[in-house]
C-alpha positions as CSV (number, residue, x, y, z in Angstrom):
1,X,11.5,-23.6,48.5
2,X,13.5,-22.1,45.9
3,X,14.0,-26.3,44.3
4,X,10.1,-26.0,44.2
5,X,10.0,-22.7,42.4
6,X,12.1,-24.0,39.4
7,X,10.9,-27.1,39.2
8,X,6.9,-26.0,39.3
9,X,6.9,-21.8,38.8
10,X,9.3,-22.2,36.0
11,X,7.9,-24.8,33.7
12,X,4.5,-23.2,33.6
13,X,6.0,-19.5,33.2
14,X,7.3,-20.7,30.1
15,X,4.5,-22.4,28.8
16,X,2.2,-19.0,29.4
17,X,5.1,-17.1,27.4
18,X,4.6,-19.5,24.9
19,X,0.6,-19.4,24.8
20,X,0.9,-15.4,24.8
21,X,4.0,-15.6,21.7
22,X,1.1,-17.7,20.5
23,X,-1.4,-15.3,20.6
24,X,0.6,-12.4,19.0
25,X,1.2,-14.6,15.9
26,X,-2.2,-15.4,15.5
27,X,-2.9,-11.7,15.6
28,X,0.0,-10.8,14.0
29,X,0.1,-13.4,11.3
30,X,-3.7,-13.3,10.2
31,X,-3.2,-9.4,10.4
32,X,-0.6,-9.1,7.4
33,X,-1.6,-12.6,5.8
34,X,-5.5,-11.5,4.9
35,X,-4.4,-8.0,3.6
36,X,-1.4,-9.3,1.8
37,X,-3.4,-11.7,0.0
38,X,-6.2,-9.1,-1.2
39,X,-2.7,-6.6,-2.4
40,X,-1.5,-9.9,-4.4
41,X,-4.5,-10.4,-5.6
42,X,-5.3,-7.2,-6.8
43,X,-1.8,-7.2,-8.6
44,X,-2.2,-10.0,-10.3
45,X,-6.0,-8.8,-11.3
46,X,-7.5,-11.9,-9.6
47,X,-10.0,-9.9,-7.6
48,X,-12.1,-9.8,-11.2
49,X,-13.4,-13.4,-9.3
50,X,-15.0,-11.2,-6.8
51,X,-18.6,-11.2,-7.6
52,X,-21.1,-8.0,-9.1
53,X,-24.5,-9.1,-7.4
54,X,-26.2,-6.2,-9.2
55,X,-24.7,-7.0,-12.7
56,X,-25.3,-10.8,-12.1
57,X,-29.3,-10.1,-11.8
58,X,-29.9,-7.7,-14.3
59,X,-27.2,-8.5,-17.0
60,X,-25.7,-11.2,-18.9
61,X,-23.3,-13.4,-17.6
62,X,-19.8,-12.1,-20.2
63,X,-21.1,-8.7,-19.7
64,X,-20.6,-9.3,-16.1
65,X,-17.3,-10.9,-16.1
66,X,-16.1,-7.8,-18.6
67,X,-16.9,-5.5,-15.6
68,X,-15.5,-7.8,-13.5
69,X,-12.3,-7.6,-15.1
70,X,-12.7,-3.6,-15.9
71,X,-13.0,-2.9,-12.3
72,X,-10.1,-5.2,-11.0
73,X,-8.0,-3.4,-13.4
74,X,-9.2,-0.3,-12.0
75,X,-8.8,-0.7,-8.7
76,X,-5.3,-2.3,-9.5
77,X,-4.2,1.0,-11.2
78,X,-5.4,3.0,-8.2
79,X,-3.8,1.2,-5.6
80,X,-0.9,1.6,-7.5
81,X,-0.7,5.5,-7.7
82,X,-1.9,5.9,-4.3
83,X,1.6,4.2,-3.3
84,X,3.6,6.4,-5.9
85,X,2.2,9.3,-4.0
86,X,3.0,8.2,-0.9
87,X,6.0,10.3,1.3
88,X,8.0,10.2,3.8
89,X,7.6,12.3,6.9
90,X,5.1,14.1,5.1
91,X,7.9,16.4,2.8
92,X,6.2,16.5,-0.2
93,X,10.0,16.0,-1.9
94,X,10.4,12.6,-0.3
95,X,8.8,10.5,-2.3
96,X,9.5,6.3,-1.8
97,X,11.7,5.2,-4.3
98,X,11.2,2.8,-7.0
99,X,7.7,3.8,-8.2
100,X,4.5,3.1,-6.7
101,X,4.1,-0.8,-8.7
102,X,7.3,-1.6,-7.1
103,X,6.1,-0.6,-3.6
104,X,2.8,-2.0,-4.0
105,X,4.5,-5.4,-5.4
106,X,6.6,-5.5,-2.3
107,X,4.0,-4.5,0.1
108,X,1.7,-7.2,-1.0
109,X,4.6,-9.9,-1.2
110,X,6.1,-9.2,2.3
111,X,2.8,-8.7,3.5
112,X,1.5,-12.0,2.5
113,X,5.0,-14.3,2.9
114,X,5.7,-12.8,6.3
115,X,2.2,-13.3,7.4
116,X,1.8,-16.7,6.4
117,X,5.4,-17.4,7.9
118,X,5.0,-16.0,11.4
119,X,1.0,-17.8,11.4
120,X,2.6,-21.3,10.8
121,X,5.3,-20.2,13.4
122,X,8.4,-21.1,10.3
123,X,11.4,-18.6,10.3
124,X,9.6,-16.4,12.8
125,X,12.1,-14.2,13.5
126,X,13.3,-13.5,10.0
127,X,9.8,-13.3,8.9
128,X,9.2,-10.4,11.6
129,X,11.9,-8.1,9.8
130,X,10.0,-7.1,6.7
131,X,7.0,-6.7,8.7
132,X,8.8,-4.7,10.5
133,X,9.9,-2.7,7.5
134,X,6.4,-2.6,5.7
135,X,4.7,-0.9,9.0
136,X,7.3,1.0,10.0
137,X,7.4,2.7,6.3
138,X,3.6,2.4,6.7
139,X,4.3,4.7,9.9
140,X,6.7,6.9,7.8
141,X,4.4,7.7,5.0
142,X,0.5,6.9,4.8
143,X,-0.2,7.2,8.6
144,X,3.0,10.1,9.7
145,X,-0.4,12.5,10.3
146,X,-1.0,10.8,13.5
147,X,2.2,12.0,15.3
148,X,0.2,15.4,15.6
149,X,0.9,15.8,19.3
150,X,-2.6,14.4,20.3
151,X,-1.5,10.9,20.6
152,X,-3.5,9.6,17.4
153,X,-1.1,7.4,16.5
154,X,-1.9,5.1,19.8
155,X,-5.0,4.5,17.6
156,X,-3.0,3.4,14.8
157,X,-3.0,-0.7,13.7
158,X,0.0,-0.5,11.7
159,X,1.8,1.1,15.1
160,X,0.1,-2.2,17.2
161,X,1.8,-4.3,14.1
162,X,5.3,-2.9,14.2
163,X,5.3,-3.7,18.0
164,X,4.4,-7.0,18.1
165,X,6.7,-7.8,14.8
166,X,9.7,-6.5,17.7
167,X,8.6,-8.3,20.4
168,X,8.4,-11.5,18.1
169,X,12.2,-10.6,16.8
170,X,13.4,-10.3,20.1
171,X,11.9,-13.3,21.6
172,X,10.6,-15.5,18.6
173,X,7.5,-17.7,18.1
174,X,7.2,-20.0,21.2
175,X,7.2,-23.4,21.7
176,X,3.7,-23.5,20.1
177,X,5.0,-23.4,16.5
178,X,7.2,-24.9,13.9
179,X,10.3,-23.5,14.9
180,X,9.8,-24.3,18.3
181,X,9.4,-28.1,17.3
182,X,12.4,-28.2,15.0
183,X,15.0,-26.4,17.4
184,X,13.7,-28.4,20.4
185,X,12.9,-31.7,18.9
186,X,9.7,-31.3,20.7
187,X,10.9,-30.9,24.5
188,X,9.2,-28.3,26.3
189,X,9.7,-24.7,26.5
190,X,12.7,-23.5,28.2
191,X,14.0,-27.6,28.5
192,X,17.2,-27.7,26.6
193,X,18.9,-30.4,25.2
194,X,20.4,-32.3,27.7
195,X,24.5,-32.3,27.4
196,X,26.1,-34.9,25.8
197,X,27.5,-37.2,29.0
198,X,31.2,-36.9,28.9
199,X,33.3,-40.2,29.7
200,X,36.3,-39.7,31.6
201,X,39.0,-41.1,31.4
202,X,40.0,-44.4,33.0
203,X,42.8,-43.7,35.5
């Protein structure tokens, strides 16, 4: 009985771990990837692409593009001092160091390298630490209202995010992903390599 376990129960538990390591990148990944890229974006003023329908139909086309690029910079320069006002546990004297550009610039980097990372399953466990860093300071500062004693913070996505990033530390990507293909040169999950054969010596 127990010979049937491992060689049936087992093989298929560790294929449904993989499937649901699977599922929490996809979550996980598309999660920090999307909004990463919109912070990089905005940055780098590339969101003056974005189109103005109204402007388009009633206006010329450079006209357009002006406000195009007026409003990028715009938004760029608000996102940026809404993260220099940002602080920690709510003192108003604990204000993230380094500036709000610098914050925003690292938010919208790790965002978007560690999202991209843990989606194609490559360095999973090294790309969960700054997501683990960018929601937990994301807990620490913008969202630290909902730990009001009424269990808002349940509610909170960056909470969800900082959970799954542990749970993809601990036990990393899955056989489903890039890592899992390199490290077990493509042998099932929880199939190790087999031992070398060692030759004994002739007597």
């Amino acid at each position: 009985m127990l010979q049937w376990l491992r060689t049936h129960l087992v093989p298929h538990r560790m294929w449904a771990i993989s499937l649901v390591l699977l599922a929490i990148r996809l979550t996980l990944g598309i999660g920090l990837a999307l909004p990463g890229k919109a912070k990089v974006q905005t940055l780098l003023e590339k969101c003056a692409e974005d189109p103005l329908p109204d402007c388009e139909k009633d206006d010329t086309a450079s006209n357009c593009a002006t406000l195009r690029a007026a409003e990028c910079k715009a938004k760029s320069l608000e996102k940026i001092a809404w993260f220099d006002g940002l602080r920690l546990f709510g003192h108003e004297k604990w204000k993230l160091p380094g500036g709000g550009k610098l914050n925003f610039t690292l938010a919208a980097v790790q965002e978007a390298g560690a999202g991209v990372a843990i989606l194609l399953g490559v360095g999973t466990r090294f790309a969960a630490l700054p997501a683990i860093a960018v929601m937990a300071v994301a807990m620490a500062t913008a969202h630290w209202d909902t730990f009001n004693g009424q269990f808002a913070f349940t509610q909170e996505t960056a909470l969800l995010y900082l959970l799954l990033s542990l749970v993809l530390a601990a036990f990393g990507p899955g056989t489903v992903s890039l890592d899992g293909l390199w490290t077990r040169g493509g042998a099932g999950p929880g199939k190790a390599a087999k031992p070398a054969k060692s030759s004994k010596p002739k007597k």
